[in-house]
C-alpha positions as CSV (number, residue, x, y, z in Angstrom):
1,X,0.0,0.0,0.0
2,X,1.4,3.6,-1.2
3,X,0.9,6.3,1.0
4,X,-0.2,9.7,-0.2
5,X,1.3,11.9,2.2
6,X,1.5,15.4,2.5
7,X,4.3,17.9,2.5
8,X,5.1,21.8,3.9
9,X,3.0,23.6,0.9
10,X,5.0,27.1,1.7
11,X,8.7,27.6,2.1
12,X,10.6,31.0,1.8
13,X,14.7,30.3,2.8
14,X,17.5,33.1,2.3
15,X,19.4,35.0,4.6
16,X,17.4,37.8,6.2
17,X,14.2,36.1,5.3
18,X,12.9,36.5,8.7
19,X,12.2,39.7,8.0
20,X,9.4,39.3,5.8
21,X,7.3,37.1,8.1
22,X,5.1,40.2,8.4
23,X,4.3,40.4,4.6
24,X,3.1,36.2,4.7
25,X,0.6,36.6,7.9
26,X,-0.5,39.9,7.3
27,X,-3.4,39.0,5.2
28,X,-4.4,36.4,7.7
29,X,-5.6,39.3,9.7
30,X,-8.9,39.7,8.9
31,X,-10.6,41.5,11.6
32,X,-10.3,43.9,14.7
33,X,-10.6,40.1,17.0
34,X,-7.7,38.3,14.9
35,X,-4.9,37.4,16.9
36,X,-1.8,35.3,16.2
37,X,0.1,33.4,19.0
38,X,4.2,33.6,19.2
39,X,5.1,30.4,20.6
40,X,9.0,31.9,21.6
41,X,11.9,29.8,22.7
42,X,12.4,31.3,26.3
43,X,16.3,31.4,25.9
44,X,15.2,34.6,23.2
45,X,13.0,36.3,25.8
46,X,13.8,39.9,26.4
47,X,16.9,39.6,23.7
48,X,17.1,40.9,20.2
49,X,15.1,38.3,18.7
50,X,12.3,38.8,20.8
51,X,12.5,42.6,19.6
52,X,12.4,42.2,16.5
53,X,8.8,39.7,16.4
54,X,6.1,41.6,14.4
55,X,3.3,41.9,17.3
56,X,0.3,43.5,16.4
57,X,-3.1,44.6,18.4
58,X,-3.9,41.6,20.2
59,X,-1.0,39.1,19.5
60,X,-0.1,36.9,22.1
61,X,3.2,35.9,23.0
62,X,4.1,32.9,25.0
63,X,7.6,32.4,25.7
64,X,8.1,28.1,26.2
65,X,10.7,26.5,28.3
66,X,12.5,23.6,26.7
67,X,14.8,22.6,29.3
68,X,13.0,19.7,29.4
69,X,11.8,17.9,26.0
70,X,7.7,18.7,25.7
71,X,5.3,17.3,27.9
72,X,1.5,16.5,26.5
73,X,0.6,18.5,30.4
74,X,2.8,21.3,29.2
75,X,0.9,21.4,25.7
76,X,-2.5,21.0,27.4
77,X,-1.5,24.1,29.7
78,X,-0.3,26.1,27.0
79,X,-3.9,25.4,25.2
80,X,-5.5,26.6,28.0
81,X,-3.7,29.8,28.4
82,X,-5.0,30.5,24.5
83,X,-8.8,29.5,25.3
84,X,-8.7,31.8,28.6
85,X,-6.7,35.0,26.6
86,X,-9.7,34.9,24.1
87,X,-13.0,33.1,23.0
88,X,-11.9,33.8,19.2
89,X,-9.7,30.9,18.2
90,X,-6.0,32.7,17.1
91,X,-5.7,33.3,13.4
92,X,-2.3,31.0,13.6
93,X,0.5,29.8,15.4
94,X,4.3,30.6,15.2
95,X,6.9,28.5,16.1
96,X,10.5,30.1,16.9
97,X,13.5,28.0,17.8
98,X,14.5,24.6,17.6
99,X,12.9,21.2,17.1
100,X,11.2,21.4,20.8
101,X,9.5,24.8,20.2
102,X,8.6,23.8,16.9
103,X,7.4,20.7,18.6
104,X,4.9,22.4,20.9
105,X,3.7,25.0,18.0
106,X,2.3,21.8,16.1
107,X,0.8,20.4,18.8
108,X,-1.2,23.6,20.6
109,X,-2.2,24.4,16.9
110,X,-3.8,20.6,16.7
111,X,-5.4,21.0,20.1
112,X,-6.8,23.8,19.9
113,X,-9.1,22.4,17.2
114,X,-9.3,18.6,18.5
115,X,-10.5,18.0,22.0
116,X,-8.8,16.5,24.7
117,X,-5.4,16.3,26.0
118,X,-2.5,15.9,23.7
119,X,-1.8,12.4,25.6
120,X,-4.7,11.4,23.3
121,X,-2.9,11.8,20.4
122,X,0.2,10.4,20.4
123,X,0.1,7.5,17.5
124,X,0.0,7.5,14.5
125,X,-3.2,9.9,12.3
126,X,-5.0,10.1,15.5
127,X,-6.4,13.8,14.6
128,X,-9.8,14.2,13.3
129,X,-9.5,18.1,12.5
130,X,-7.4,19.8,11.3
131,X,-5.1,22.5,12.8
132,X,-5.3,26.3,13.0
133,X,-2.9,28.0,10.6
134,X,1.1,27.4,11.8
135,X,4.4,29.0,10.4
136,X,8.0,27.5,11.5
137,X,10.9,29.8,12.0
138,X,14.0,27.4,13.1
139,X,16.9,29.0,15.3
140,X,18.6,25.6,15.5
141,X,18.8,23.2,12.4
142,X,19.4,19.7,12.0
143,X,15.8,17.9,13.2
144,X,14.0,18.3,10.5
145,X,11.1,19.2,12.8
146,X,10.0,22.2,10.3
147,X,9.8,19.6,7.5
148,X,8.1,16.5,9.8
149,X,4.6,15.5,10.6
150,X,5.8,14.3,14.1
151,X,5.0,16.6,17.1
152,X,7.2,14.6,19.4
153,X,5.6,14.4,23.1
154,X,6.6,12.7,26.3
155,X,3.5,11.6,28.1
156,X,2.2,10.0,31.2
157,X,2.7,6.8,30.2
158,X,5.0,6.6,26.9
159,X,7.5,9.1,24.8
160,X,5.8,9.3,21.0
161,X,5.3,11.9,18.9
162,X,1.6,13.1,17.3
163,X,1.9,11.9,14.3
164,X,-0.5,13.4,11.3
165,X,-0.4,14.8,8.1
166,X,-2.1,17.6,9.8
167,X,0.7,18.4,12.2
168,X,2.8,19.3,8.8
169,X,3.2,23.4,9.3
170,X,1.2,25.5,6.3
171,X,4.6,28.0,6.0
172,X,8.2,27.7,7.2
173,X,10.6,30.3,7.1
174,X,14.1,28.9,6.8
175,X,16.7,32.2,7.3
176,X,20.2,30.8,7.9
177,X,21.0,34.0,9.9
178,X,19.4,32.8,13.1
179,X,22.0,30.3,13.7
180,X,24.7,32.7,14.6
181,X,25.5,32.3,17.9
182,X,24.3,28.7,18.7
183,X,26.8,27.1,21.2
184,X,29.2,24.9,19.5
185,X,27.6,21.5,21.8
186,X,23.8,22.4,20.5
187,X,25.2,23.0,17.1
188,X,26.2,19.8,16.8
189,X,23.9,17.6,18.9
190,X,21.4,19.1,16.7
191,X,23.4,18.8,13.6
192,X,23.9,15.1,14.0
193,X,20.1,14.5,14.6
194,X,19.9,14.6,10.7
195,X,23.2,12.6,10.4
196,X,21.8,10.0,11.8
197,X,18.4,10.6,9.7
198,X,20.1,10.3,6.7
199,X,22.3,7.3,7.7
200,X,19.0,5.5,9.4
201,X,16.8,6.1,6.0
202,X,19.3,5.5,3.6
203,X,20.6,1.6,5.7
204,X,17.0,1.0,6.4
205,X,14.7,-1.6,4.6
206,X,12.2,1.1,3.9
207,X,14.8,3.1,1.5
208,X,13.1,3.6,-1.9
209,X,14.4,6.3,-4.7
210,X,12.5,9.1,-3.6
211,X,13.8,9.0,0.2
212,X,17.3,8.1,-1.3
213,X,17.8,11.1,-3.3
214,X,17.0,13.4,-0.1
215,X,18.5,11.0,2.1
216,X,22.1,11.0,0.0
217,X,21.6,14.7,-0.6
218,X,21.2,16.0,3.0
219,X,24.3,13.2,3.8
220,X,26.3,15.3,1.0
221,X,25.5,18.9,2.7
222,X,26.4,17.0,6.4
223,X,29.4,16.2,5.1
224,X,30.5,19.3,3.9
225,X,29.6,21.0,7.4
226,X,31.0,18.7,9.8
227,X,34.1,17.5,7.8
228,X,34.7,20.5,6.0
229,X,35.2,24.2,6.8
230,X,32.7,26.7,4.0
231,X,31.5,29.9,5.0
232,X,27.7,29.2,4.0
233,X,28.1,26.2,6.4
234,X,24.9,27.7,8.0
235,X,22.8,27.9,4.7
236,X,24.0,24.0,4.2
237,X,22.9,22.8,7.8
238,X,19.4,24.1,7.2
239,X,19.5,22.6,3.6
240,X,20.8,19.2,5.3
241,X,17.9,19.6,8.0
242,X,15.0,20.4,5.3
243,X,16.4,17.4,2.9
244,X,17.0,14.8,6.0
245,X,13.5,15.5,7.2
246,X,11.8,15.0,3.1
247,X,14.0,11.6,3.7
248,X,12.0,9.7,6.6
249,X,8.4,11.4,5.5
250,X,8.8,8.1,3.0
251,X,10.8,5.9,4.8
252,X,11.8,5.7,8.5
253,X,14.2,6.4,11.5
254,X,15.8,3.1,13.1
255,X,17.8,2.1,16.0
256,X,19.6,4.5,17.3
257,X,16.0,7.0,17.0
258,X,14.4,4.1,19.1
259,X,16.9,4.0,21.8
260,X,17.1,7.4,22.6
261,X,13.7,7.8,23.1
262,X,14.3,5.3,26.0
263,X,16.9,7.3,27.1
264,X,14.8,10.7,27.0
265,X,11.6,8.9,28.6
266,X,13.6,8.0,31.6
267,X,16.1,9.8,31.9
268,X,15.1,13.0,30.8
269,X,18.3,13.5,27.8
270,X,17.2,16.2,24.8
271,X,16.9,14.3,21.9
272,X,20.0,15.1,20.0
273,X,22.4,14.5,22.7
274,X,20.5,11.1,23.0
275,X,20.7,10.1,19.1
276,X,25.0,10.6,19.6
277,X,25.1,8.6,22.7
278,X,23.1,5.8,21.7
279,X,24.7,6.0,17.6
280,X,28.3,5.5,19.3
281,X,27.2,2.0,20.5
282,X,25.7,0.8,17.1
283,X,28.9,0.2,15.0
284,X,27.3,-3.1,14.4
285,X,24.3,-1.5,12.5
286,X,25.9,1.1,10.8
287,X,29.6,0.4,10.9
288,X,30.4,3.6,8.2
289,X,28.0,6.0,9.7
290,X,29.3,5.4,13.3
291,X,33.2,5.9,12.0
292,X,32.5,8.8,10.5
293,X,30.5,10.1,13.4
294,X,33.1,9.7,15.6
295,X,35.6,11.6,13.2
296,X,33.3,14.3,13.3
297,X,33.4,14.1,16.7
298,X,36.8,14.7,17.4
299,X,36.8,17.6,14.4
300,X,34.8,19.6,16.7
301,X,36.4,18.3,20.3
302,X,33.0,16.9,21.3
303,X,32.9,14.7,24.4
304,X,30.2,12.5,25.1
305,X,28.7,11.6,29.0
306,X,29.5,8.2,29.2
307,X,28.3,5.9,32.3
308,X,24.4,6.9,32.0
309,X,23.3,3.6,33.5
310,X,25.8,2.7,35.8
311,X,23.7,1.5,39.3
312,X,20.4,2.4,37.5
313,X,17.6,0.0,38.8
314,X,16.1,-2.9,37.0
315,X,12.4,-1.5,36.5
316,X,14.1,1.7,35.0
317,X,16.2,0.0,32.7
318,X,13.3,-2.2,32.0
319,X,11.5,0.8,31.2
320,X,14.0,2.3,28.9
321,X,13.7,-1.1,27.0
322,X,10.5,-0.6,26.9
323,X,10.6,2.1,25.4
324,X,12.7,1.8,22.8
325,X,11.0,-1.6,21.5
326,X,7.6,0.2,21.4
327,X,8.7,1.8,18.4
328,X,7.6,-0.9,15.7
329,X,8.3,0.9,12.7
330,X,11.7,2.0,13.6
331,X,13.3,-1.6,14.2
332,X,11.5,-3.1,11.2
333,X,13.3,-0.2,9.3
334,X,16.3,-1.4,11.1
335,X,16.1,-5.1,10.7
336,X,13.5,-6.0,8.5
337,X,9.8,-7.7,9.5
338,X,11.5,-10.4,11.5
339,X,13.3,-7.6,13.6
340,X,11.9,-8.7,17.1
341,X,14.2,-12.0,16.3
342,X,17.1,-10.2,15.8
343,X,16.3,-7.3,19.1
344,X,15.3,-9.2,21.8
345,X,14.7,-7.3,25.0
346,X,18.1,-9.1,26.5
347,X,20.0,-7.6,23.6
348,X,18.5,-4.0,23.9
349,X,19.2,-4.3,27.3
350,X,22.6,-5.1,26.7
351,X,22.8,-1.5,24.7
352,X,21.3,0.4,27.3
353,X,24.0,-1.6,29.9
354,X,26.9,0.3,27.5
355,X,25.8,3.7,27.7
């Protein structure tokens, strides 16, 4: 079975782009009620960034802390805030700064048209309705959340992302100019998010053409930024970021993606530290991708924690395992439609036991 899925409709990249966000939501304004909701990375509160956000009449900005990966509590908070700020539901939604506040602008713009709690939604095309209007401006690149249908949640009982063709954002804004200034760790964590994309789609069993010529394209631009020194290095990490994300839409993620969800669920690790700790245990899954990981590693003096799960109890560890195996689609990318033979719980265990 083919899947007809759906892409980003609206994308505007160049350096100083950012500055025309004005002239795309303007006519989204229709009367003196309409509102828009600025869904701000907290770390830009009060700074230059923040100053230069076009507010309007009876915009609403909500600065989000992502010190912690999303919650579905935090989303169904944020909602809430909205609904009690106005009756009118907000003309749109923009997201500012890296994959977690991205995150959170796909999911309020989904609740706030679906009812419930976000924790009902994470699966797979779970929404009924569609969402408000949302635009993505990335500060950080390398997720591909501004390209992905995946709104990725932890929840009271499981970390998994909303997945839906309506989470896709209606407009992103790609301006290579908000990266300056990134420290050098989050550059690259975040950076080798879509490494790892790339190296997951293109070694899975889910690898067709179409994902292939994104897959080896985004690899290409990876290359050039990690290995390489160019001045447009910025402009090439959001390329990589947009291409990695177009590579899993029609394929998948694998190993490594699965096991550091396990690692974020219990132990709280962003999601791109978690991807390089777990990758640097998987040499026996992707052998070429792991060496060269590790040269990139040492190109940028980047120093893994090591001895994560050292004295950590059995139920947590059992948890983490959990976890990880949960993820059906990302092991049978991995390993094929026999993959539970080849990743029994002892063996992911064992994995989690290294890091």
């Amino acid at each position: 079975m083919y899947r007809n899925f759906s892409i980003v409709p609206n994308i505007m990249f160049g350096r100083g782009s950012f500055n025309q966000l004005t002239d795309v939501i303007g006519p989204r304004k229709t009367g003196q009620d309409s509102f828009f909701v600025y869904i701000l990375d907290d770390v830009f509160k009060g700074g230059t960034l923040e100053g230069r956000l076009p507010l309007q009449g009876r915009d609403l900005l909500l600065p989000v802390n992502v010190d912690d990966e999303p919650k579905t509590s935090y989303i169904d908070a944020l909602v809430q805030r909205i609904r009690d700020y106005s009756p009118h539901l907000p003309v749109g939604v923009i997201g500012i700064g890296g994959g977690s506040a991205m995150d959170i602008a796909k999911a309020v713009s989904l609740l706030l048209t679906n009812p419930g709690s976000a924790a009902d939604y994470q699966g797979w095309d779970l929404i009924k309705n569609p969402s408000v209007y949302h635009v993505a401006v990335p500060t950080l690149a390398g997720t591909g959340a501004e390209i992905s249908r995946t709104a990725i949640l932890t929840g009271p009982v499981k970390k998994l992302g909303i997945n839906s063709d309506h989470t896709l954002f209606h407009q992103i804004i790609l301006d290579p100019e908000l990266l300056a200034g990134v420290p050098k760790e989050q550059w690259f964590y975040t950076g080798m998010d879509c490494y790892i994309h790339d190296v997951e789609s293109l070694q899975g069993t889910y690898i067709n053409a179409f994902s292939q010529a994104y897959g080896e394209k985004s690899l290409d631009l990876c290359r050039q930024v990690f290995l390489e020194e160019h001045p447009d290095k910025d402009d090439k990490l959001m390329m990589a970021s947009y291409f990695g994300g177009m590579s899993i839409a029609y394929s998948q993620v694998g190993a490594c993606h699965a096991l550091s969800y396990g690692l974020s669920y219990v132990l709280g690790i962003h999601h791109g530290i978690g991807c390089c700790i777990a990758f640097d245990y998987l040499d026996e899954f992707y052998p070429q991708g792991v060496d060269e990981f590790r040269q990139m590693m040492a190109r940028h003096g980047i120093t893994l924690p090591r001895g994560l799960t050292v004295g950590m109890e059995n139920d947590a560890l059992e948890l983490m395992v959990t976890t990880a195996l949960n993820l059906v689609p990302l092991w049978e990318n991995c390993l094929g439609p026999e993959w539970r033979e080849k990743m029994s719980r002892e063996r992911c265990l064992e994995l989690y036991r290294r890091m």
